[in-house]
N, C-alpha and C positions, 0 to 999 in steps of 0.2 A: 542018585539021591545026594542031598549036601547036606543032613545032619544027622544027630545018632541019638544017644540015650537020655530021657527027662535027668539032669539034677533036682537036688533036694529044694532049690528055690526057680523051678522050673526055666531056669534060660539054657538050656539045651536042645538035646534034638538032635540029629544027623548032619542037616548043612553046618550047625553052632559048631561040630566038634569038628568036622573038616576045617572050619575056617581057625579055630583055635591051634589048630598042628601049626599053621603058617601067617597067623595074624598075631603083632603083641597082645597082650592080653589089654591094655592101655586103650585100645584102636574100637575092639569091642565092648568094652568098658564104655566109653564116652557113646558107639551109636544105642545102645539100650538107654545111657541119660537124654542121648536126644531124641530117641520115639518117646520115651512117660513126656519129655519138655512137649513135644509135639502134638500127642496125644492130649495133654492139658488145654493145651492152644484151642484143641477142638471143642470142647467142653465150655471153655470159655467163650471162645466164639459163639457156640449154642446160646449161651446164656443172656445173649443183647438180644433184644425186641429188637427192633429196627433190622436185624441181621434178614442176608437176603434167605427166603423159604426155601431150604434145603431136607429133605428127606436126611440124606449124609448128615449134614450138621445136626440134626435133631436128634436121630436115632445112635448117632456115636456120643453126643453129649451126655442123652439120659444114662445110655449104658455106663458110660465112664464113672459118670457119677455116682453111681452105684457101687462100683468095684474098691475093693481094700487095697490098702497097700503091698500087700503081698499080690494079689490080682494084677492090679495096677504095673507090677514089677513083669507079668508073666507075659501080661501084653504088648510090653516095649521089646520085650528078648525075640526079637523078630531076626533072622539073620541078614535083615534088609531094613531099610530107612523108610519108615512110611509114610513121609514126604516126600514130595518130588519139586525142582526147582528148574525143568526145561536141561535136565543133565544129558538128552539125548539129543535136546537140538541145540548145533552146529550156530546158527545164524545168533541167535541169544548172544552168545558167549563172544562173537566176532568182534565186537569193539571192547577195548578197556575202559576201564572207571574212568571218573565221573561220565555216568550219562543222564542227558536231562530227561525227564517226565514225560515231556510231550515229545518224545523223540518217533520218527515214523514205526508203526507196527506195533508201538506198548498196547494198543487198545485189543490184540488180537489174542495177549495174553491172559487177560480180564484178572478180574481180583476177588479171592475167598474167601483171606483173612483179615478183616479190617480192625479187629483192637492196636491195644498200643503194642499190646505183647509181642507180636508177632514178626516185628524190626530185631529186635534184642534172640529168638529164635532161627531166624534170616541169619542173622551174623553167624549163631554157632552152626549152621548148617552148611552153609559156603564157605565158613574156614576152614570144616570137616572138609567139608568136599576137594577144597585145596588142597589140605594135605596130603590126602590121598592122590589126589591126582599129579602129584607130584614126588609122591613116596612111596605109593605102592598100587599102580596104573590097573592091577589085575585084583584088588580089593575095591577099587573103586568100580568096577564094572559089575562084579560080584553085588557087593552091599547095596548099591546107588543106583544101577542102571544104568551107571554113565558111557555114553560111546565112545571110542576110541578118538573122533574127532574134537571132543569136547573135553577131555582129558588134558588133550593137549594144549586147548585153548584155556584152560583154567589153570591149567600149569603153568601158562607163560605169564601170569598174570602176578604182580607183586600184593604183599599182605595189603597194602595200603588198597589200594584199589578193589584187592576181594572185599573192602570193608567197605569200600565206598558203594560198591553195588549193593552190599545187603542194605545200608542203609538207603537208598533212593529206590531202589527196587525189591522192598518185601514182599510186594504180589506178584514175584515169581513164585511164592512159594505156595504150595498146595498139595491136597490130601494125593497119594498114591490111588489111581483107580477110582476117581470119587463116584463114578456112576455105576459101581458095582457095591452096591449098600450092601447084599449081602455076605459077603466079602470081608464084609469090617463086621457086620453082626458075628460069621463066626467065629473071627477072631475072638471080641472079645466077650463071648458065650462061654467059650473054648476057656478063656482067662480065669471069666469067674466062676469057671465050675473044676478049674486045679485039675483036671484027670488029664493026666499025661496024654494017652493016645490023641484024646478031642483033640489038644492043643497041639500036637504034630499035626495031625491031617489039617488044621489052620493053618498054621506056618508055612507048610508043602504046598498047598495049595496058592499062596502066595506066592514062593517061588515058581512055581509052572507061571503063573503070570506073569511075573516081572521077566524071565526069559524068554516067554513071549515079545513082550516089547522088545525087548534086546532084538530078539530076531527080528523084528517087526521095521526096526530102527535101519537094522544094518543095509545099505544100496543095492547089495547083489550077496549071494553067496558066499561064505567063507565058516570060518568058525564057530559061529554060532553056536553051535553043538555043547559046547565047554560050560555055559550058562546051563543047559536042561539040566531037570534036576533026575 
């Protein structure tokens, strides 16, 4: 398991308190601001007509919008970022900034979040990622999903250019798991009903996924193991 006890404003949990021994407190600080920013994003997405018919976007919108601020708060304290930006594939990351639009393969990416919001969340999400990827390689794997190879390639990469990619390519970014809607229902079921246990078994249950994909990512055998919760 990676987390322990509910706090008084529920971002805890077992992986929370494991990653707080060896994580500034700064580091998780800013990924809880960036799932509510995230979690916004989806809401707001929901809320354009023209948006493409998504079950995900629907069913996380209503729900969000529903939740208080203090809910709101319980839902972000994920010990994982629940967006995902292509952190496990290698090929994404291979060229540095600037690249253009129509460059070969963007179409295979496809695109989720289409407001204007979601450039200005791109940015904080790929500098996160940078930092980490450059500061502390075994929180970014942890928190993000991100592969060893990918790590590396976002680490070699200077501020200027992690910016330039957020801004020309913000449809990398997108929901974690978007086609496991229920998934995100319990999460934030879990949120706005505040009972500690619900809202661990959401969290854990996230985790078993996202070390899934970890495993799932890695070529051949190795340590895998370190991600299970």
């Amino acid at each position: 398991m990676l987390l322990q006890c509910e706090t008084h404003d529920g971002t805890c949990g077992e992986g929370w308190g494991l990653a707080e021994r060896w994580l500034h407190p700064e580091t998780l600080e800013s990924l809880v601001e960036l799932n509510e920013l995230c979690l916004g994003l989806f809401a707001e997405q929901a809320a354009v007509r023209c948006a493409q018919p998504s079950v995900l976007l629907r069913q996380v919108g209503e729900l969000w919008r529903l939740l208080d601020a203090a809910a709101r708060r319980r839902a972000a304290a994920c010990p994982y970022l629940l967006v995902d930006a292509g952190f496990a594939d290698p090929q994404r990351w291979r060229q540095p900034a600037p690249l253009g639009v129509g460059d070969a393969g963007e179409a295979a990416y496809g695109t989720f979040f289409t407001v204007a919001g979601a450039t200005e969340v791109a940015r904080l999400v790929f500098t996160y990622a940078w930092h980490l990827a450059r500061a502390h390689g075994a929180a970014a794997r942890l928190l993000l999903g991100m592969s060893a190879p990918c790590a590396a390639l976002i680490a070699h990469l200077s501020l200027r250019q992690i910016h330039s990619l957020a801004q020309t390519h913000p449809h990398w970014l997108r929901p974690r798991w978007p086609a496991r809607v229920q998934v995100w229902r319990e999460l934030l079921l879990a949120a706005a009903s505040g009972e500690a246990p619900v809202l661990e078994r959401a969290r854990l249950h996230g985790l078993t996924l996202l070390a899934a994909d970890a495993r799932a990512s890695l070529p051949e055998r190795s340590d895998a193991g370190a991600l299970a919760p």
